[in-house]
N, C-alpha and C positions, 0 to 999 in steps of 0.2 A: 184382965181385960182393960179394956180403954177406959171406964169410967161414963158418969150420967154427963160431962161436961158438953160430951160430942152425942146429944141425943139416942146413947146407946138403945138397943131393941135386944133383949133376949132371945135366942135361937136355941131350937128345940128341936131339929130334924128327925133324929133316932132315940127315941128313951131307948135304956138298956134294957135287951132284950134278945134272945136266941133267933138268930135267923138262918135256915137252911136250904134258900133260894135267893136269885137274884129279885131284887126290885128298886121301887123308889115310892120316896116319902114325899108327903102333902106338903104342897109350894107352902110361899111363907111371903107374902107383902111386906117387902122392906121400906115400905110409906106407912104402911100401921101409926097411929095415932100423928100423922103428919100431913101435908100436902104434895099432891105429885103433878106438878106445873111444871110443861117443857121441858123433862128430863132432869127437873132438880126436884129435890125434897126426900126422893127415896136415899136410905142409907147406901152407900156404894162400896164401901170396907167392909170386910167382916174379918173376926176372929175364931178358929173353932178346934175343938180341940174331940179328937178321935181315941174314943178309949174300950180297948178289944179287953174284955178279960175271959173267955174261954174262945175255943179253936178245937177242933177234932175234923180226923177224917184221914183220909192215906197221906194226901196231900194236898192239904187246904191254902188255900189264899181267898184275900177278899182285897178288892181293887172297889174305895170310894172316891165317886165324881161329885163335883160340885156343879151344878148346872144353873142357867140363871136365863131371863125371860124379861124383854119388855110387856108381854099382852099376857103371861100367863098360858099361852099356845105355842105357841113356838120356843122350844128351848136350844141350848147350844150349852158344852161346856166351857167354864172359866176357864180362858188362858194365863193366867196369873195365878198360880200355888196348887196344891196338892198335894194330895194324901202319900205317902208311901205305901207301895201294897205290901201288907202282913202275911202268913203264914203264920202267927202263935199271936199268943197275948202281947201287949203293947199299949204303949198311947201316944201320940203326936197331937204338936198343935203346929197347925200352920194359916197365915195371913190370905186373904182373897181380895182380891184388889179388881176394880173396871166392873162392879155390879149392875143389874139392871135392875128393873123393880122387882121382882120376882124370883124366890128361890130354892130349892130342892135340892136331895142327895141321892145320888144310884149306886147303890152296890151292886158290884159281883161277886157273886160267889160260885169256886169252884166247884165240879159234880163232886156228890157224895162229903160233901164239906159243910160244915155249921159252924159257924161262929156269935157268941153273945156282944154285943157292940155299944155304945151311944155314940153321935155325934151332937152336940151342944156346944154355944158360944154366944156371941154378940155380936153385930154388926154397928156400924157408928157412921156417922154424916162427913163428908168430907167435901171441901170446895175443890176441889180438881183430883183426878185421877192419875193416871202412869200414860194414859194414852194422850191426857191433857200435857201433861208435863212434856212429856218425848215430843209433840204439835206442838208445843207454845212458848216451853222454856228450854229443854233439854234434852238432843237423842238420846235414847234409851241406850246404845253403846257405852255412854261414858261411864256409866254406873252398870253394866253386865254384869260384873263378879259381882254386886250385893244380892242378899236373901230377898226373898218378896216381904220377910218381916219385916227387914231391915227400911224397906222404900215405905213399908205399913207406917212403921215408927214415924219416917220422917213427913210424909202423908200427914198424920192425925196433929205432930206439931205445928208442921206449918199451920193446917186450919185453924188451932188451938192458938198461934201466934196470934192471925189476925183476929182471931173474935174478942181480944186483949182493947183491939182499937175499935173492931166494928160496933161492937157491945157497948160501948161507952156513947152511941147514936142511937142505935138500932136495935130492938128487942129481937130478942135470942131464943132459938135456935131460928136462922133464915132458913126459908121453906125455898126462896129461890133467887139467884142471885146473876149478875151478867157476868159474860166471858172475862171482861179484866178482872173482874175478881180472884176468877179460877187461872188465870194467868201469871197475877200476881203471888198467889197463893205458892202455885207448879216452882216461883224462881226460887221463894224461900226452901221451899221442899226440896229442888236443885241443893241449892250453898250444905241441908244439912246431909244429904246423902253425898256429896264431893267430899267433902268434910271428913264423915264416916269412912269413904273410901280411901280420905287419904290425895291429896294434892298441893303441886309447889307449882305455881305460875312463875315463869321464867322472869328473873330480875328485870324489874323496869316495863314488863309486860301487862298489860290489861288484864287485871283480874274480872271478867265476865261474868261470872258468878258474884260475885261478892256487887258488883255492878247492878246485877239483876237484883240482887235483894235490897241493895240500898234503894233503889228503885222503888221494890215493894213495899219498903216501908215507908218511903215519902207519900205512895198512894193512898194506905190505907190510913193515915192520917191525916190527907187529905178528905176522906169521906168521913174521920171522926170531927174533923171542924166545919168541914164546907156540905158535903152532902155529894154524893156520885149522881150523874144523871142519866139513872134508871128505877127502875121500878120494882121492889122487893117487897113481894108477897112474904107475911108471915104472920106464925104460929102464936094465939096467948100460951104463956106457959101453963096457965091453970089447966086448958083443953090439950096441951101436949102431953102433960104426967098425968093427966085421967083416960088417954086413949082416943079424946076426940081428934075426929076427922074434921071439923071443918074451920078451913083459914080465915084469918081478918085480914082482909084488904085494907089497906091502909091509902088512906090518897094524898097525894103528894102533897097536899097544903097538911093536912093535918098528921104527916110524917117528917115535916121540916125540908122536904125534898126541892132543890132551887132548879128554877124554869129556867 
């Protein structure tokens, strides 16, 4: 898994256990011990890993969905990652990318089929998404052929890059942060998924990427010596690793924040 750097959350969907119908598992607050201020705070990555060890029946399969929910009512599934659907024992792990606050698992299972399962992992904090990235830095075309783990990977770096600079201002984990952030975040996350894919910008050509990250990182040390002008609600670490919910507001004078 990702590690406690990126405010990991342990996820617990399915204990192992025989199941011989379809259903679904109790949601799961991926703001748990954080803040959930205008779409930031809640963890939006997760990691999970799918492990079948019995199967029976003429001809069994089991198709698991990952479904996700701002209110907790309304659900839809994740368009980013997925299970392969089994027919015998197995295990996969795969990345879940553009989370909402709220999360749950739906099996199907075919008739007259049982299978024993967990699903279990982690979910981690991330400053921008794929839907961010593909809006703000990069269409999603240019990187098609990588995995969703693979964009996971470069996702959790880039954040991990800048909290290198923001951390050195700003106490950590931020519970919420503005769009350049997440913008600048998306370009570093660009250069490492181009990267990964593999690219030669034509001799004498503008390298865009590498453009966008030098970029990013001019910014984000710009807010470790000057201060960004906005407002970032956040977390004491003591109330984060004990599960508390509730954030300190920090006001601009007594956050070093310039008017």
């Amino acid at each position: 898994m990702y590690g406690p750097g990126r405010a990991e959350l342990a996820l617990a969907l399915h204990a192992s256990g025989a199941e011989s119908s379809s259903g679904v598992s109790t949601a799961i607050d991926l703001a748990d011990g954080s803040a959930y201020v205008g779409g930031c705070g809640a963890r939006s990555l997760a990691l999970l890993d799918l492990d079948v060890t019995a199967a029976s029946g003429p001809t069994p399969t089991l198709a698991i969905t990952l479904e996700t929910s701002r209110d907790g009512a309304n659900w839809h599934a994740v368009p980013t990652g997925g299970f392969d659907v089994l027919s015998a024992a197995g295990w996969q792990r795969r990345a879940f990318i553009d989370l909402d606050r709220y999360v749950r698992a739906r099996w199907t299972i075919s008739a007259s089929a049982s299978f024993t399962f967990a699903v279990s992992g982690s979910a981690v904090l991330v400053y921008a998404g794929l839907a961010q990235v593909s809006s703000l830095a990069m269409r999603a075309e240019a990187v098609s052929d990588l995995s969703i783990e693979e964009k996971a990977d470069a996702l959790v770096a880039a954040s991990d890059e800048a909290d290198i600079d923001v951390g050195e201002r700003y106490q950590l984990p931020l519970v919420r942060w503005p769009t350049s952030l997440s913008r600048h975040v998306g370009s570093i996350a660009s250069l490492i998924m181009m990267s990964s894919n593999g690219y030669a910008p034509q001799p004498g050509a503008r390298d865009t990427f590498k453009d966008g990250h030098d970029r990013a990182k001019a910014f984000l040390k710009q807010v470790f010596t000057v201060g960004d002008q906005a407002i970032v609600a956040q977390l004491a670490p003591a109330d984060f690793q004990t599960g508390g919910t509730n954030p300190v507001e920090r006001e601009w004078t007594s956050r070093g924040w310039a008017r």
